[in-house]
VMD Tcl script that builds the backbone (N, CA, C; Angstrom):
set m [mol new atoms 201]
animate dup $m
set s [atomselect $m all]
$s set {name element resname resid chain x y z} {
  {N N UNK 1 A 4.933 -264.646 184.818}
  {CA C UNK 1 A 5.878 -264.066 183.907}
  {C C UNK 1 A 6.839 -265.135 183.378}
  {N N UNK 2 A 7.185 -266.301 184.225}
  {CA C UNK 2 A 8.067 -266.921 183.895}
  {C C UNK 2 A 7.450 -267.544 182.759}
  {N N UNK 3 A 6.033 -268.255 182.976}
  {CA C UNK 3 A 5.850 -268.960 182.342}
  {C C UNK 3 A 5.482 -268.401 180.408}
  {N N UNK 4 A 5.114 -267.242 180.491}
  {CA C UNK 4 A 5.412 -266.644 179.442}
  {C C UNK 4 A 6.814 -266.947 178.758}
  {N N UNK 5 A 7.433 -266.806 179.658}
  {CA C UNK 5 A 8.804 -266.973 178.672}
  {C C UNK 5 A 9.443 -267.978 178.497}
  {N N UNK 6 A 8.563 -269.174 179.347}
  {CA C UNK 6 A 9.398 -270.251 178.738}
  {C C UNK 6 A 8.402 -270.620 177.514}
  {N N UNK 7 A 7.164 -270.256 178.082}
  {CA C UNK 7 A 5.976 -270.786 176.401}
  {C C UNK 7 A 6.367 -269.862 175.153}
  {N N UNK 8 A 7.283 -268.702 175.018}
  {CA C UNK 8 A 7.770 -268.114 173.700}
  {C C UNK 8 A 9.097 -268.588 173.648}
  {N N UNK 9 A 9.995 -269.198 174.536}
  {CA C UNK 9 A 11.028 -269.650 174.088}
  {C C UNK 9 A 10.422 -271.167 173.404}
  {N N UNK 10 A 10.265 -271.796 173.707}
  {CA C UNK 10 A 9.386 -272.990 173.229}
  {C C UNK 10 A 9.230 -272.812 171.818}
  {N N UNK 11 A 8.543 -271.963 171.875}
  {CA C UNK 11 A 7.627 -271.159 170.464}
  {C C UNK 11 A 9.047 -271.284 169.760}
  {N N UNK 12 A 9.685 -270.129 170.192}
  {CA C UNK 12 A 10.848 -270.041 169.408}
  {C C UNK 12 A 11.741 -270.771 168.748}
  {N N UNK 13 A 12.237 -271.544 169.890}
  {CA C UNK 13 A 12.872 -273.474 169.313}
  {C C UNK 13 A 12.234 -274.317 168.324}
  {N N UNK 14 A 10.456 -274.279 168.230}
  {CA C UNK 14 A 10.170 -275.090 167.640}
  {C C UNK 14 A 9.886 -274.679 166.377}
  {N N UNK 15 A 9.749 -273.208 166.106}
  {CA C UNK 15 A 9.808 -272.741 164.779}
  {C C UNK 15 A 11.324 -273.165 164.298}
  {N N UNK 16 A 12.397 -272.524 165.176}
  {CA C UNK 16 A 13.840 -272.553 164.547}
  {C C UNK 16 A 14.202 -273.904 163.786}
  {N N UNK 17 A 13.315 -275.071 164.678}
  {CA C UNK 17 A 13.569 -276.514 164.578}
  {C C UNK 17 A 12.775 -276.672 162.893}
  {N N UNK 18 A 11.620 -276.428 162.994}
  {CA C UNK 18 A 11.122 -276.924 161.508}
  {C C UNK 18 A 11.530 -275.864 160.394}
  {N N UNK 19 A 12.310 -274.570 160.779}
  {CA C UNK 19 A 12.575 -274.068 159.647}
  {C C UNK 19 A 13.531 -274.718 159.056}
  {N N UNK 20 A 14.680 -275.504 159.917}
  {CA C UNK 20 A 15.681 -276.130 160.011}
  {C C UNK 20 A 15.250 -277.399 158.643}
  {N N UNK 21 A 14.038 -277.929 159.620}
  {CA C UNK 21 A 14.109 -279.256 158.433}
  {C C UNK 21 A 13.717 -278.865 157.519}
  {N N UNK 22 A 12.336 -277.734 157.143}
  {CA C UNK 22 A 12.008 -277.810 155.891}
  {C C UNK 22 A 13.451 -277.056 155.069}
  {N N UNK 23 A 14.420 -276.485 155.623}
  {CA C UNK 23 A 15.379 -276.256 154.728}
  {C C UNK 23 A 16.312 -277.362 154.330}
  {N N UNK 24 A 16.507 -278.399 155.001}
  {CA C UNK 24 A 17.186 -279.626 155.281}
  {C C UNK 24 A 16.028 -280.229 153.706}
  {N N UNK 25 A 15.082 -280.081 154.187}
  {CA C UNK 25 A 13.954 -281.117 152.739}
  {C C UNK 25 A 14.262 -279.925 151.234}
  {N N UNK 26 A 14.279 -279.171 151.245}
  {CA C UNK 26 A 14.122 -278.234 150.101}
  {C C UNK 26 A 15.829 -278.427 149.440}
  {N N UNK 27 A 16.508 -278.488 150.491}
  {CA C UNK 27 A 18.301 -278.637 150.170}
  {C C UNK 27 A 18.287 -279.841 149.096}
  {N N UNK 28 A 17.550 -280.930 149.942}
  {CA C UNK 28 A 17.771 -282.728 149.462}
  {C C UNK 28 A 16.694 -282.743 147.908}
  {N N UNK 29 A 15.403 -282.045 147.637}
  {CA C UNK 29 A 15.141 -281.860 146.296}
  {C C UNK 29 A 15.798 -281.466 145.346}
  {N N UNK 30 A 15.557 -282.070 144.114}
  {CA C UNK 30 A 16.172 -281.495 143.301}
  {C C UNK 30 A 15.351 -280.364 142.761}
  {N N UNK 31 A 16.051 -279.626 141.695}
  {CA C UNK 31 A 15.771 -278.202 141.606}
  {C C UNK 31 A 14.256 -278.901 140.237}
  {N N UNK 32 A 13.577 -277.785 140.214}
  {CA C UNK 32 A 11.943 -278.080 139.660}
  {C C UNK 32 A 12.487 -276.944 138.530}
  {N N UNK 33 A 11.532 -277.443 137.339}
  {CA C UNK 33 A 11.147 -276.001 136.332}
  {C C UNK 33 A 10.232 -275.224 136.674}
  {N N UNK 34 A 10.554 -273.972 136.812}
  {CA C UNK 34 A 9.344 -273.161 137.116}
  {C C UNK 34 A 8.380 -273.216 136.059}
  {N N UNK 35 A 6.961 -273.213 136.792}
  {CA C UNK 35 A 5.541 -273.548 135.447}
  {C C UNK 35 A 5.149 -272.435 134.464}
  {N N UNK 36 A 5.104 -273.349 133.532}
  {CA C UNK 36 A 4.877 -272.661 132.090}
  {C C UNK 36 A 3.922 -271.446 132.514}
  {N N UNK 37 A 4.185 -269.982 132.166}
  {CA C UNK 37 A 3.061 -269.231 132.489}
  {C C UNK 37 A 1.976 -269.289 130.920}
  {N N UNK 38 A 0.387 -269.279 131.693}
  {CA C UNK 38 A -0.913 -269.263 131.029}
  {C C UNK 38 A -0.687 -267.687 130.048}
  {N N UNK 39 A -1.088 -268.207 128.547}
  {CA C UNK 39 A -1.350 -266.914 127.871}
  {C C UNK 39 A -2.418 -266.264 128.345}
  {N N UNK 40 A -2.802 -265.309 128.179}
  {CA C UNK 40 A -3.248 -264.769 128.793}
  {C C UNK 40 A -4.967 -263.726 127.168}
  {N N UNK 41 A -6.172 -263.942 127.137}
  {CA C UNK 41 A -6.735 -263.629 126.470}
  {C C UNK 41 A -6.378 -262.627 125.796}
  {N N UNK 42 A -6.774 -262.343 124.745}
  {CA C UNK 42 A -6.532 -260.838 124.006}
  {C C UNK 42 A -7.476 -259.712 124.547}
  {N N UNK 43 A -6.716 -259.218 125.038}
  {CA C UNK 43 A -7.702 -257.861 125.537}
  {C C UNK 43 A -8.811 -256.947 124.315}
  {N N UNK 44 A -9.839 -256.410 124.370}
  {CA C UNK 44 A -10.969 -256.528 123.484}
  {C C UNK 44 A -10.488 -254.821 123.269}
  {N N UNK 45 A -10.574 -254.529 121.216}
  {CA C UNK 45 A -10.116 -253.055 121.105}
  {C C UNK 45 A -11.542 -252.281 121.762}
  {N N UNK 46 A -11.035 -251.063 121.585}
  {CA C UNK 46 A -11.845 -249.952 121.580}
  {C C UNK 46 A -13.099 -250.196 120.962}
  {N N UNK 47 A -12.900 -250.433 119.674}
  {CA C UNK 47 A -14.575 -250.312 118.985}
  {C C UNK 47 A -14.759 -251.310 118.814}
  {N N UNK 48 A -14.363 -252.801 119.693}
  {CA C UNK 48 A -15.470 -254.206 119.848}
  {C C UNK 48 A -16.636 -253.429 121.381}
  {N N UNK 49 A -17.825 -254.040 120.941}
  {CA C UNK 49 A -18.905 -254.360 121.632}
  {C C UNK 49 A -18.657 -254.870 122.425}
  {N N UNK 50 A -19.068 -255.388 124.046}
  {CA C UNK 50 A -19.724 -256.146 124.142}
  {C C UNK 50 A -21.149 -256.682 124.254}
  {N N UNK 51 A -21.331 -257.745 124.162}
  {CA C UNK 51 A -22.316 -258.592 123.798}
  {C C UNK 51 A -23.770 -257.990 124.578}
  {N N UNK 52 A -24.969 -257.386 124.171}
  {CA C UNK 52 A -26.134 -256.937 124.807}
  {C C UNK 52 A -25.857 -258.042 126.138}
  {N N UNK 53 A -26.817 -257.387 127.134}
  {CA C UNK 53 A -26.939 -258.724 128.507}
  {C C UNK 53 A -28.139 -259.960 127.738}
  {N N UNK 54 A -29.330 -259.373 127.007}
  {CA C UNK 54 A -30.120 -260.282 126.222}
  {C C UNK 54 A -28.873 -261.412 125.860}
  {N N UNK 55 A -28.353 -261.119 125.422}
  {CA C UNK 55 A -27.718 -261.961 124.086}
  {C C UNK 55 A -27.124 -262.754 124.934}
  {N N UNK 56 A -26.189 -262.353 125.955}
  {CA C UNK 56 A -25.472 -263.041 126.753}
  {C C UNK 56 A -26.141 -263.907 127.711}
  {N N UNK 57 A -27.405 -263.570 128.035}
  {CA C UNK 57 A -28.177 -264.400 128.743}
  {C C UNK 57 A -28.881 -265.741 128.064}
  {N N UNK 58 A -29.523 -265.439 126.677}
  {CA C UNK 58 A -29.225 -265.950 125.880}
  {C C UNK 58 A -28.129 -267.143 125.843}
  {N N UNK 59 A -27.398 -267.135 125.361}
  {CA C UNK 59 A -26.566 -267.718 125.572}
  {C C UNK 59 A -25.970 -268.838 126.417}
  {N N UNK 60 A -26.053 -268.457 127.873}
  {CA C UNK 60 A -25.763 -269.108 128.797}
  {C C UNK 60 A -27.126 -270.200 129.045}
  {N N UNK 61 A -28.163 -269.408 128.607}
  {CA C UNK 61 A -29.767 -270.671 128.862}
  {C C UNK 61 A -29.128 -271.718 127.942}
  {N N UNK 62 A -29.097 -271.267 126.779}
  {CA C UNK 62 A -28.638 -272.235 125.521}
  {C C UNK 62 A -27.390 -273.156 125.870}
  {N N UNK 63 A -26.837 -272.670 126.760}
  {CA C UNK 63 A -25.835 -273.748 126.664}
  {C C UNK 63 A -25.699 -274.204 128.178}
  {N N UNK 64 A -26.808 -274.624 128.601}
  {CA C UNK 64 A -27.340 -275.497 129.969}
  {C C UNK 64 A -27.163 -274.868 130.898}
  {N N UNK 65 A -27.008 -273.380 131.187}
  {CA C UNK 65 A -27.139 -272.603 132.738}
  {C C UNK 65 A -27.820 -272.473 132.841}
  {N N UNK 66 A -28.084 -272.418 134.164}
  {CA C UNK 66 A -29.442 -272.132 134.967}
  {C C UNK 66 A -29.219 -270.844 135.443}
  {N N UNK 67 A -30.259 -269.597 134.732}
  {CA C UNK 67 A -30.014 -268.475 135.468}
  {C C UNK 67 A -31.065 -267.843 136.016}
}
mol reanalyze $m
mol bondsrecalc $m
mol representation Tube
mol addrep $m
């Protein structure tokens, strides 16, 4: 039993310890721009198709896949 509790106090210290530094490292950075967000495709209306599977298979041979 003891030794349980000294192996989760352990545990415990050594998390407390690196939460410590990585807050100590994140403090000493300077502040970042958050990244440009990706546009995002145009979603396809109602009365577009898509493409037969022929066509699309098609396609992918033609332009060097191996399917």
């Amino acid at each position: 039993m003891a030794e349980r509790e000294a192996a989760a106090k352990a545990t415990l210290d050594n998390m407390a310890r690196l939460k410590a530094l990585r807050l100590a490292r994140e403090a000493a950075e300077p502040q970042r721009a958050p990244a440009a967000k990706k546009a995002r495709a145009k979603p396809r209306k109602l009365d577009e198709k898509a493409p037969a599977l022929s066509d699309w298979l098609a396609n992918q041979q033609s332009g060097g896949r191996r399917i």
